[in-house]
N, C-alpha and C positions, 0 to 999 in steps of 0.2 A: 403526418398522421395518415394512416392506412385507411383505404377505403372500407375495410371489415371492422377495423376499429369503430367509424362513423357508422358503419348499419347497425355494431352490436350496441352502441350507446340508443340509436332509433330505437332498436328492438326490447331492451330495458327499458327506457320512458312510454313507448307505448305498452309495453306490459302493465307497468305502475296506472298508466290511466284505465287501462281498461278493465284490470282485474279490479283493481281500486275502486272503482264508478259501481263495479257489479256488488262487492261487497258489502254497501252502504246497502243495497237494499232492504234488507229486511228489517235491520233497524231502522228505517224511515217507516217500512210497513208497521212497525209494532207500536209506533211513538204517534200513529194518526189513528191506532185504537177502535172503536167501532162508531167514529161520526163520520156518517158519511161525503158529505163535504171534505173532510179534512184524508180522508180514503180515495176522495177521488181526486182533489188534486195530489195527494203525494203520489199514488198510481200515473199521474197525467206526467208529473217533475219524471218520475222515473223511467218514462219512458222518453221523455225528451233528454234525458242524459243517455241512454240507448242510445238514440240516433242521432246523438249529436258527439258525445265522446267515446261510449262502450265499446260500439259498432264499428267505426273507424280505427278506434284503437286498435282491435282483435284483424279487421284490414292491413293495417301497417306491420302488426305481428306477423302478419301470412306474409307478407311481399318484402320486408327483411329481413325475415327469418331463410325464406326462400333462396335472397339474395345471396346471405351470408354463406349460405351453403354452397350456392354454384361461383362463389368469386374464391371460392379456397377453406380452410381450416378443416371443416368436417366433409364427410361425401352421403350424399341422399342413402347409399348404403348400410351405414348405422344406423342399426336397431332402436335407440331413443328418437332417432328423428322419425325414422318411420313412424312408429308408436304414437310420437309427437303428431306428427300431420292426422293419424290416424283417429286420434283424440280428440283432435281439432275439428276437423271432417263431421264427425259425431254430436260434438257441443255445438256446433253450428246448424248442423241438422235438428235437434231436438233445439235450438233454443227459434229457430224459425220455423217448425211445423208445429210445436206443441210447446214451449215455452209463451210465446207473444200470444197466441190464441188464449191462451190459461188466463193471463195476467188482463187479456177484453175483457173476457168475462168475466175477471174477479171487478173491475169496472165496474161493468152493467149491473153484476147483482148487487153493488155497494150502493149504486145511485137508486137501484128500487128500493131494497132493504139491510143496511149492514149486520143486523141481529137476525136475519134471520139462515133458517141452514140450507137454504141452495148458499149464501155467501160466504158461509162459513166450509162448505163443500170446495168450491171458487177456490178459495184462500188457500185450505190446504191440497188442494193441486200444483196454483202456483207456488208454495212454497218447496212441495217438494221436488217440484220441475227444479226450481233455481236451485235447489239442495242440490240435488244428480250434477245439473248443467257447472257447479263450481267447483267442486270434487272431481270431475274433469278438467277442468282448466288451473286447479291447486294440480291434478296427478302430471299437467303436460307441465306447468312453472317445475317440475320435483326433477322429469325427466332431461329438462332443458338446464338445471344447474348442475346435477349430479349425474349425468349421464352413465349411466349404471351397466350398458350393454351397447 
């Protein structure tokens, strides 16, 4: 067994857990409804799956994806990979300067008031932070099987 063989199966299972982790969000957000308690810990769950699988995951993506590139088959050259990183670069940018801030304060206004519209404001921020930040990470998953250029 080839050593690119081993990074592209890393590079798949870390896909699976990380896009996977992200994906569940919203429906956890939607199924804790406007009690607060139940808003804020599924907000607390989802951020500890964040930092505990997302985050890593999307780590292990970069650093085998990396790998695979510089131990042979493809060359940093190709237009989807660049795309690729470049996509990447960006979902990591918005999910750490304006994703995680969204998602505090959809938090803090759940624990003062879930009904009211600063939380309702909150919410749909984060939501459509995580909307944008997945549709990047759906357009690099599209680039990285079909590489199209």
């Amino acid at each position: 067994m080839s050593l690119h063989l081993v990074l592209r199966l890393i590079h798949v299972l870390a896909a699976i857990v990380a896009v996977g982790a992200n994906l569940t969000y919203a429906f956890w957000l939607r199924r804790a409804g406007t009690d607060g308690d139940r808003i804020a810990f599924t907000i607390a769950a989802i951020q500890r799956l964040d930092r505990t699988f997302a985050n890593p995951g999307y780590l292990v993506l970069l650093l085998s994806g990396l790998a695979m590139t510089a131990t042979g088959g493809f060359g940093f050259e190709r237009g989807w990979i660049i795309a690729g990183l470049a996509l990447y670069l960006l979902a990591a940018l918005l999910g750490f300067t304006l994703f995680a801030p969204a998602i505090r304060r959809q938090l803090a206004e759940a624990e003062r008031d879930p009904t009211s519209a600063a939380y309702a404001a909150a919410a749909r921020r984060s939501q459509l932070l995580a909307g944008v930040t997945t549709a990047l990470v759906l357009a690099i998953v599209a680039l990285m099987v079909l590489k199209p250029f």
